[in-house]
TORKOLKOL-751470 format. One line per field, with one value per residue (C-alpha): x negated, y negated, z; residue in one letter. Coordinates in nm, 3 decimals, m for minus. Layout:
<rs>
x = [X | ...]
y = [Y | ...]
z = [Z | ...]
residuo = [A | ...]
</rs>
This chain:
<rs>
x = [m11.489 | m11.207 | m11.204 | m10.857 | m10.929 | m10.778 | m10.495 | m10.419 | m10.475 | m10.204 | m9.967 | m10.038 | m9.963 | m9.650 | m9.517 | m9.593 | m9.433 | m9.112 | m9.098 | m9.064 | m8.777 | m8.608 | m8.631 | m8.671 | m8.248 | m8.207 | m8.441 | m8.262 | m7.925 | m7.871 | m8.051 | m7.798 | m7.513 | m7.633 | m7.730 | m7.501 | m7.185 | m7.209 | m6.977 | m7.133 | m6.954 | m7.131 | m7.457 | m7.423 | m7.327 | m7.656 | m7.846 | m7.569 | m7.631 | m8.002 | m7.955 | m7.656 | m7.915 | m8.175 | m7.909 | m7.860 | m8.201 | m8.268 | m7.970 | m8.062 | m8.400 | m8.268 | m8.128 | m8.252 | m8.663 | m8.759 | m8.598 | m8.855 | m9.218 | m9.376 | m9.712 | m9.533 | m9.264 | m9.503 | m9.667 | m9.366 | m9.215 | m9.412 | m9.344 | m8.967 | m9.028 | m9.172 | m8.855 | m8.638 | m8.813 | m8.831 | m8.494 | m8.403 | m8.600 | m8.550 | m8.152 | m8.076 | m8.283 | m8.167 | m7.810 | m7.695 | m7.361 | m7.400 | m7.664 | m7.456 | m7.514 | m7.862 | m7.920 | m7.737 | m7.888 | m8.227 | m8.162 | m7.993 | m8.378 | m8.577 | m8.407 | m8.416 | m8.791 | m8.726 | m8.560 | m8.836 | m9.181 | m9.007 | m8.909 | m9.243 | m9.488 | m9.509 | m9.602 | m9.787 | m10.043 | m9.957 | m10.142 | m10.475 | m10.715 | m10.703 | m10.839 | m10.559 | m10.227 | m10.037 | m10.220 | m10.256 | m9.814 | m9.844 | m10.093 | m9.891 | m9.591 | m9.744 | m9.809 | m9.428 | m9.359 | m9.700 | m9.570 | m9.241 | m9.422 | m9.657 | m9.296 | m9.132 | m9.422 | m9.535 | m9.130 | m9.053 | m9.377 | m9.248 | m8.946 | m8.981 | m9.287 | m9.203 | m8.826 | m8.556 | m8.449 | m8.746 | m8.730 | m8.746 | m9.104 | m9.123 | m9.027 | m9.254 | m9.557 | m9.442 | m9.500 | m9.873 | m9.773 | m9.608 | m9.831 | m10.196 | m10.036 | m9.906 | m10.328 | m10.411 | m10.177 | m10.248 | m10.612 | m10.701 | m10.638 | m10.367 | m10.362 | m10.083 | m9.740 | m9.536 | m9.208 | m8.981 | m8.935 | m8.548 | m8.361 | m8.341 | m8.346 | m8.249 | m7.883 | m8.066 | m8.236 | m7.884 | m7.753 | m8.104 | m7.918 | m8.265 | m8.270 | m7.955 | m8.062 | m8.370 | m8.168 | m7.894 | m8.224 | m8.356 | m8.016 | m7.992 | m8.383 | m8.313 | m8.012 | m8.162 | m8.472 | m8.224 | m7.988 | m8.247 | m8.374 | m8.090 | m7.940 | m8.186 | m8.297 | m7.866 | m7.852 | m8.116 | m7.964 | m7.591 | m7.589 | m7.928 | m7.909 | m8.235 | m8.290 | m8.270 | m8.657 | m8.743 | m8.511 | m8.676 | m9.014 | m8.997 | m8.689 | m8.730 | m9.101 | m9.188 | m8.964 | m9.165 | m9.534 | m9.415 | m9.296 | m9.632 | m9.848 | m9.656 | m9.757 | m10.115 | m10.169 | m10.032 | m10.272 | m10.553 | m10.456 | m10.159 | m10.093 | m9.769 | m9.508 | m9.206 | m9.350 | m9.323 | m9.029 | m8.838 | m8.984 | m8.909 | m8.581 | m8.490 | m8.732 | m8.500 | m8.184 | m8.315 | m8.408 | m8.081 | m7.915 | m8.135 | m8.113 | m7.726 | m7.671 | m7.941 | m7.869 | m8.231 | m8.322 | m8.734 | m8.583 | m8.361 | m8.631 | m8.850 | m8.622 | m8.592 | m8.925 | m8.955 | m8.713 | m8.920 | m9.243 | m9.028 | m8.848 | m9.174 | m9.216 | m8.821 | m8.887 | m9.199 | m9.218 | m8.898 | m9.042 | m9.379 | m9.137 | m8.924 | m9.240 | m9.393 | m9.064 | m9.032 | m9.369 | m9.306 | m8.981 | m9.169 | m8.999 | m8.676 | m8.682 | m8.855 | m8.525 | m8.292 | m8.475 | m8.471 | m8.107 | m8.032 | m8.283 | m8.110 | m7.770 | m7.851 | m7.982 | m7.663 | m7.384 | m7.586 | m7.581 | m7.189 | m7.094 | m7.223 | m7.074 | m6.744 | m6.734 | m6.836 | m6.588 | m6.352 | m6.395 | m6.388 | m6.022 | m5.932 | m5.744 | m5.945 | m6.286 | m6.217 | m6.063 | m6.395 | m6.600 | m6.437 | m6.466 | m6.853 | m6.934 | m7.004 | m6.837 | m6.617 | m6.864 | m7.123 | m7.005 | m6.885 | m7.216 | m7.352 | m7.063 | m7.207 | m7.575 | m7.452 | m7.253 | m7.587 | m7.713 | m7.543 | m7.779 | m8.065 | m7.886 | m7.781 | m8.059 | m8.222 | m8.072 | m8.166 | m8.521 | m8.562 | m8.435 | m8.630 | m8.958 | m8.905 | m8.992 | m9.263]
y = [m14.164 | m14.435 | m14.725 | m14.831 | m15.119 | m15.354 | m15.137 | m15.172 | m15.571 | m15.545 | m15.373 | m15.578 | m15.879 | m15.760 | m15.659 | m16.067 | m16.147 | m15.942 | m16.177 | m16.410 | m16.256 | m16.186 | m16.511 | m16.772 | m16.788 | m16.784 | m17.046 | m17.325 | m17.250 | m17.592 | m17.766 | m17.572 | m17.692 | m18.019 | m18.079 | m17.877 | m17.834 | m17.464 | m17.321 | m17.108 | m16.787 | m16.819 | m16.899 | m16.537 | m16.378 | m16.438 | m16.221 | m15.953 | m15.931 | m15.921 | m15.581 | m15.409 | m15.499 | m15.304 | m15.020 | m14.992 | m14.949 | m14.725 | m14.488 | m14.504 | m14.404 | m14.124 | m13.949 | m14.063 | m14.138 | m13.912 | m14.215 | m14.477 | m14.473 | m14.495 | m14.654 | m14.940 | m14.982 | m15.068 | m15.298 | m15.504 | m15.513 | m15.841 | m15.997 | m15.947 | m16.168 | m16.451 | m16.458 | m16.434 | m16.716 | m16.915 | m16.884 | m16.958 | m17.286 | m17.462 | m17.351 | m17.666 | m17.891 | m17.806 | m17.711 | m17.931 | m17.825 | m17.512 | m17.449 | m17.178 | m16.960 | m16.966 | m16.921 | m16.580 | m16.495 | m16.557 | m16.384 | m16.044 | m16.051 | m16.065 | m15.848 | m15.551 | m15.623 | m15.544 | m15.255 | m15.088 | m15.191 | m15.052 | m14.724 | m14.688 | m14.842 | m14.607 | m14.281 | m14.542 | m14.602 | m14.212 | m14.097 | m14.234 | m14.043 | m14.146 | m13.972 | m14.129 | m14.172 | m14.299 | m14.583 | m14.715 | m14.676 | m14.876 | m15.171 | m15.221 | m15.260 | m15.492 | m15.749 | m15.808 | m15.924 | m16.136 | m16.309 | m16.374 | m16.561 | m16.738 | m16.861 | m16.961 | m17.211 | m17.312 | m17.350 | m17.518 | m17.806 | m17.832 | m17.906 | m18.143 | m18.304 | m18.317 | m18.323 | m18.092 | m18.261 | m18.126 | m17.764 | m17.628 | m17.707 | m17.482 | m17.223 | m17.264 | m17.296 | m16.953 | m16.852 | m16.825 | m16.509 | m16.268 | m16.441 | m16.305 | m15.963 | m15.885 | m15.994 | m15.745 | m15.458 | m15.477 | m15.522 | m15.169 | m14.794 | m14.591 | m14.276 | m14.025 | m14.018 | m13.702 | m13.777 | m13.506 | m13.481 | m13.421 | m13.456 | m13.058 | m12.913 | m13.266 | m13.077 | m12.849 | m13.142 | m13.263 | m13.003 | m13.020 | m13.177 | m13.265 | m13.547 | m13.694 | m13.716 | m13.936 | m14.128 | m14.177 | m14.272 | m14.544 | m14.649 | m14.727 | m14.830 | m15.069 | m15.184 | m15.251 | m15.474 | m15.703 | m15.751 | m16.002 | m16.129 | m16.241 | m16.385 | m16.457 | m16.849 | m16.891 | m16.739 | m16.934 | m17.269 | m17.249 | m16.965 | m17.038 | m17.460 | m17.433 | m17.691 | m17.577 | m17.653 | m17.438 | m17.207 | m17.096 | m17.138 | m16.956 | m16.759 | m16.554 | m16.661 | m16.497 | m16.217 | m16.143 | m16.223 | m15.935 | m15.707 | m15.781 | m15.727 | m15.349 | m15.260 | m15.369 | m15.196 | m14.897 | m14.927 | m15.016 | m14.739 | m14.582 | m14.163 | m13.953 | m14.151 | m13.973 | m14.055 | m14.440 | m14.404 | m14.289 | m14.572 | m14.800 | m14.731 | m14.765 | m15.062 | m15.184 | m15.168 | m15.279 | m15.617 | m15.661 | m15.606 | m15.867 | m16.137 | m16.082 | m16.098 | m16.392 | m16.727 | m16.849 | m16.954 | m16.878 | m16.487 | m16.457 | m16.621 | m16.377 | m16.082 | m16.175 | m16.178 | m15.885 | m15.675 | m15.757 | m15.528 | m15.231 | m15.207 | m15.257 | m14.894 | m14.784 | m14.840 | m14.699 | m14.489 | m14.275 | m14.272 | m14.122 | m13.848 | m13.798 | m13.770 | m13.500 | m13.327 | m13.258 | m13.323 | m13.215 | m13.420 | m13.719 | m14.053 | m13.917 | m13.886 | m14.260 | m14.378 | m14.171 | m14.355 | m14.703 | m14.649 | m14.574 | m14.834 | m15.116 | m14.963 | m15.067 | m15.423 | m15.459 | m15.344 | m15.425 | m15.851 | m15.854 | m15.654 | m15.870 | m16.146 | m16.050 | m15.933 | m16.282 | m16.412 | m16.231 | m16.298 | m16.667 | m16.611 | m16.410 | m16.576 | m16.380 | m16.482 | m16.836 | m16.774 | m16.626 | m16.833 | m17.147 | m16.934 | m16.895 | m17.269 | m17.128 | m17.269 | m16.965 | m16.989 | m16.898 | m16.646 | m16.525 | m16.546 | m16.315 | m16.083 | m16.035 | m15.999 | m15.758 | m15.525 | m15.538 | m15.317 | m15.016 | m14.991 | m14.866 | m14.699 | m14.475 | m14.470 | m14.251 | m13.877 | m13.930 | m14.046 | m13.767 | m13.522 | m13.602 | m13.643 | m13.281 | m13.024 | m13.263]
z = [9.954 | 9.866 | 10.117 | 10.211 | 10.416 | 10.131 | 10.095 | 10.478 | 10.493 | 10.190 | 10.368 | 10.727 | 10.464 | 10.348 | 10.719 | 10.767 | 10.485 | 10.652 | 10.945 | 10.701 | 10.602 | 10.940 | 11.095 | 10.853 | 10.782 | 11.204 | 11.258 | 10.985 | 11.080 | 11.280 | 10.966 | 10.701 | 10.945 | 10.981 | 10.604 | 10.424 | 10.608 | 10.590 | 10.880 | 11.170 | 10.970 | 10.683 | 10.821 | 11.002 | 10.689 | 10.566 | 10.879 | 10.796 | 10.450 | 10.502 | 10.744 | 10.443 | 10.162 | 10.368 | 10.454 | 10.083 | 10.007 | 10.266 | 10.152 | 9.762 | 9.908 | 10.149 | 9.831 | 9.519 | 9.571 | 9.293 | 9.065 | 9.170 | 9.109 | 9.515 | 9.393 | 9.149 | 9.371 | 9.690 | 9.441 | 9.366 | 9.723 | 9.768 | 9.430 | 9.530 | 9.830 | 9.636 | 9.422 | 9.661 | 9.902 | 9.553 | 9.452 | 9.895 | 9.854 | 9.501 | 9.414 | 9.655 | 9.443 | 9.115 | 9.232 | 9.518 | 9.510 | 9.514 | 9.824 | 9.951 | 9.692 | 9.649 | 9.964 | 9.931 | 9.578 | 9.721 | 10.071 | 9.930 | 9.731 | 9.981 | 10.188 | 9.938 | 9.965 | 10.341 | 10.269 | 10.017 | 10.247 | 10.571 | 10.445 | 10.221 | 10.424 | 10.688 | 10.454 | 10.270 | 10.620 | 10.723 | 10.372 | 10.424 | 10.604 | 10.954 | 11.316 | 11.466 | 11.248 | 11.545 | 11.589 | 11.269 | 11.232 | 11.572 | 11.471 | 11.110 | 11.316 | 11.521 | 11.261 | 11.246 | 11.575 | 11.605 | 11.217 | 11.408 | 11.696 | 11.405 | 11.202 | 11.509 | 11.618 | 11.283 | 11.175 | 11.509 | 11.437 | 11.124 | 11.162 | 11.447 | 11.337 | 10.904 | 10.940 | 10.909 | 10.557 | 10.414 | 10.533 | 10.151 | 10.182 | 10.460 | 10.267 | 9.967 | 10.236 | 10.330 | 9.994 | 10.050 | 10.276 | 9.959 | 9.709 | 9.884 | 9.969 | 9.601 | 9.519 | 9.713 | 9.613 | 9.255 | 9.299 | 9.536 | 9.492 | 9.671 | 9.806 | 9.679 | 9.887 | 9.882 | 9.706 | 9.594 | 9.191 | 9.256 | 9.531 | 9.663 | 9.996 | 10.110 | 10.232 | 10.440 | 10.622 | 10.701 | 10.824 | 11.096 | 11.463 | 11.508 | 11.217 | 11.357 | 11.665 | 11.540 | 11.344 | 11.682 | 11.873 | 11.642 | 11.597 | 11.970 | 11.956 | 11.680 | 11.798 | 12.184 | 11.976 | 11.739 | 12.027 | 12.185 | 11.896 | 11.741 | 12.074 | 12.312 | 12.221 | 12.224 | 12.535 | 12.735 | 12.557 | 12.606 | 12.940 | 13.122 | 13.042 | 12.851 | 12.578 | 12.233 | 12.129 | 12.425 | 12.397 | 12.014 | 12.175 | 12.535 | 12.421 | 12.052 | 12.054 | 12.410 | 12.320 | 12.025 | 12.155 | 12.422 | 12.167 | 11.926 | 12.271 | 12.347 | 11.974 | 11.983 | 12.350 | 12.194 | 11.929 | 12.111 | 12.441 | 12.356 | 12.417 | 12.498 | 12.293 | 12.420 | 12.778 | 12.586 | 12.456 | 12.744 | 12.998 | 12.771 | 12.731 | 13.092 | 13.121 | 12.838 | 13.002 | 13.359 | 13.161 | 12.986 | 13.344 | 13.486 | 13.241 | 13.256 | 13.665 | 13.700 | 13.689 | 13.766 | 13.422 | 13.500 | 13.595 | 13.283 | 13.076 | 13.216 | 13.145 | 12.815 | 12.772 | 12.884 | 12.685 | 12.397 | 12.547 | 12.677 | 12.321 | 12.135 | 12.031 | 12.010 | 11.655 | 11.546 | 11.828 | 11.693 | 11.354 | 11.479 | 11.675 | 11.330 | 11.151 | 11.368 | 11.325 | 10.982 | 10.847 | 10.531 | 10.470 | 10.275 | 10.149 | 10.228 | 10.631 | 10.621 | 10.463 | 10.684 | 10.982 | 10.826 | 10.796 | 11.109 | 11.223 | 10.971 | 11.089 | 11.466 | 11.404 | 11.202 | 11.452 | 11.730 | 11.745 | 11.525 | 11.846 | 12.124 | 11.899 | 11.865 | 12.255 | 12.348 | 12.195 | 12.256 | 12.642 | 12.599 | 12.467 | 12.784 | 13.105 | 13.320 | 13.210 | 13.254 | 13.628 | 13.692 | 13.522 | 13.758 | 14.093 | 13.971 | 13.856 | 13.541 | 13.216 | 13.006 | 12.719 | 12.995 | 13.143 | 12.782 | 12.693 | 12.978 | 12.947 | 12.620 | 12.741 | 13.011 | 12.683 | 12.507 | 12.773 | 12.674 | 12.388 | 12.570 | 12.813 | 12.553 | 12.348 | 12.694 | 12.624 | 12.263 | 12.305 | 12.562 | 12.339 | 12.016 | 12.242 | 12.427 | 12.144 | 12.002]
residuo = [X | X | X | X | X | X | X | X | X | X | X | X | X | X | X | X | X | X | X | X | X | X | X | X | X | X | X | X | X | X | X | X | X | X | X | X | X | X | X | X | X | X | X | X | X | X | X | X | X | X | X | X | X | X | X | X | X | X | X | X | X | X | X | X | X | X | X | X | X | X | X | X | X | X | X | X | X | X | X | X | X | X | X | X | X | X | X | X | X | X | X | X | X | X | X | X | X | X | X | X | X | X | X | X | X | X | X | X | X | X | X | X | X | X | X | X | X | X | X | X | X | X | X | X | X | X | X | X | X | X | X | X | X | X | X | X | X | X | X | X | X | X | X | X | X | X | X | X | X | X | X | X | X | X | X | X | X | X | X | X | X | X | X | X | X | X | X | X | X | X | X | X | X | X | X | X | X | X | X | X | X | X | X | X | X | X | X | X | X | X | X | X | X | X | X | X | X | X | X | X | X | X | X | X | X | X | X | X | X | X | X | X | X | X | X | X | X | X | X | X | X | X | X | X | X | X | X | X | X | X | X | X | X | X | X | X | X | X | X | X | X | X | X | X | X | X | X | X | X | X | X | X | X | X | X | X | X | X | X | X | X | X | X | X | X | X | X | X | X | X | X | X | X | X | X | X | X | X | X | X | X | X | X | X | X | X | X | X | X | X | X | X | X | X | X | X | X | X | X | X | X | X | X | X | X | X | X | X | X | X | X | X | X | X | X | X | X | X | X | X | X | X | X | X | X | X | X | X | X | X | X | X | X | X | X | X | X | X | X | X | X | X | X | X | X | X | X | X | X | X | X | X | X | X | X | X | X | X | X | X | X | X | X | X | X | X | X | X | X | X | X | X | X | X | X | X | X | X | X | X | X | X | X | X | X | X | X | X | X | X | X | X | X | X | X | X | X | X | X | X | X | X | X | X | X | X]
</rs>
């Protein structure tokens, strides 16, 4: 009998090497300001273009995965991240003036690597022999949120203690990450993963209201996790007074540690995921509510926190639902969820962005916001918060409807 074990520390590797990926650009934004000049637009260009690169891939997956080759593919999904984190770090030393755009190069590489390993790594730990299939999708998906806590603290020290001007070296360090899992991909065996040899019958799965309501679920799901990701460490700073160095640390580092800790209890515990799903949902929105309404900074902190363990299994939970659903889809209902998933985490933070804004332009906001104390872009900010709330509130019906039948 094959052992997989160095198959699975492959793929656990390459889920790190993803948190790379999502929150290395978030994390040196003030240092690209600072150093570079690059303006607060372009600097969020770069986390939209890393969620559309992954939407792309996910689509050209959904419909065309009989033209790629699942084993070399999963192979190369690391190697793509050490080009693209190479390219991310050295274009500024060999181009200075044109940091901008090798930032983008590098970041629309690595994200396509994002897109590939999060649609194929789930059939990829689903095909090896396993008493329990739900826990192993639960503990890979765990690694991600734990990596985020591990580049948050190590990029936070590093920073502060090194020195922002040297944060390409931050980068390369991070190279160790892509470099060990693409070792260990080329050097194991790998189970066979269903793929279609043409794209056929894949109308007839569109036409299934079931698959769009998984898709509508992790939508919400993925939405209701990138929401505080993406804006809890701002929020904390600028609406709860926090300062910035703890606002990265107790903020998107706390919110992560709470979203690795719901994945690994799953793993370790875990039974009824609809039962999961559902609670979480509601837990979800209860926490966005809170950390809106507060202005106790240890409550909204708290709330925050929070969020991260009631969302923990929107994700992978829906894909485990999906999964048992169609069990015969393959590669292609992976990439329909991804989608949807990448589709969320997109719309999800440009939305409470451009309602934030939007309410700091409004008359209204700042008559409140002087009858409260509060500055506008604080009570902006929670008005914002408070919107992001309607994510899990909605993601309810559909995670009680794809869980029902299961």
């Amino acid at each position: 009998m094959i052992n997989y074990n160095r198959l699975k520390w492959a793929s656990y590797t390459a889920n790190l090497s993803m948190s790379v990926v999502a929150c290395l650009s978030p994390l040196l934004f003030v240092t690209f300001r600072t150093l570079y000049g690059i303006s607060f637009t372009k600097l969020g260009l770069l986390v939209l273009i890393n969620f559309l690169t992954q939407l792309g891939i996910d689509l050209m997956l959904s419909f065309i995965p009989h033209k790629f080759n699942i084993k070399k593919t999963v192979r190369f999904i690391p190697v793509l991240v050490t080009i693209g984190l190479l390219i991310y770090a050295v274009f500024p030393f060999v181009f200075p003036n044109h940091v901008y755009t090798g930032l983008l190069i590098g970041t629309i590489i690595f994200s396509a690597s994002s897109g590939f390993n999060e649609v194929l790594a789930n059939p990829l730990i689903l095909s090896i022999p396993s008493d329990n299939p739900d826990k192993e999708i639960s503990k890979l998906h765990s690694v991600y949120p734990w990596g985020i806590v591990g580049v948050i603290i190590l990029g936070t020290a590093f920073l502060f203690g090194i020195g922002s001007e040297n944060w390409q070296w931050l980068a390369i360090m991070f190279l160790l990450i892509p470099i060990t899992s693409t070792a260990l991909f080329f050097s194991t065996d790998m189970p066979e993963i269903e793929t279609p040899e043409r794209a056929s019958g894949i109308a007839d799965l569109l036409k299934n209201k079931m698959l769009w309501l998984c898709v509508i679920a992790i939508f919400f799901g993925g939405a209701a996790e990138m929401v505080m990701t993406q804006w809890c460490s701002a929020y904390l700073e600028k609406s709860m007074g926090l300062p910035k160095i703890l606002g990265d640390l107790l903020g998107m580092a706390l919110f992560a540690l709470f979203l690795g800790l719901g994945r690994t209890l799953y793993t370790a515990r875990g039974k009824n995921i609809g039962r999961v799903l559902i609670l979480g949902s509601v837990g979800a929105f209860l926490c966005y509510i809170t950390a809106a309404l507060t202005n106790i900074a240890i409550i909204g902190l708290l709330a925050c926190a929070f969020t991260g363990f009631c969302v923990s299994m929107l994700w992978p939970g829906s894909i485990l639902a999906s999964s048992e659903h169609f069990k015969n889809g393959g590669v292609f209902i992976f990439a329909m969820m991804a989608s949807g998933g990448d589709l969320g985490a997109a719309l999800g933070p440009q939305l409470l962005g451009s309602i934030t804004d939007k309410a700091m332009t409004l008359p209204v906001v700042a008559q409140y916001a002087e009858q409260l104390s509060m500055t506008v872009e604080q009570l902006s900010m929670k008005i914002g918060i408070l919107s992001g709330a309607i994510f899990p509130l909605l993601a309810i019906p559909f995670m009680i409807a794809i869980t029902k039948k299961k």
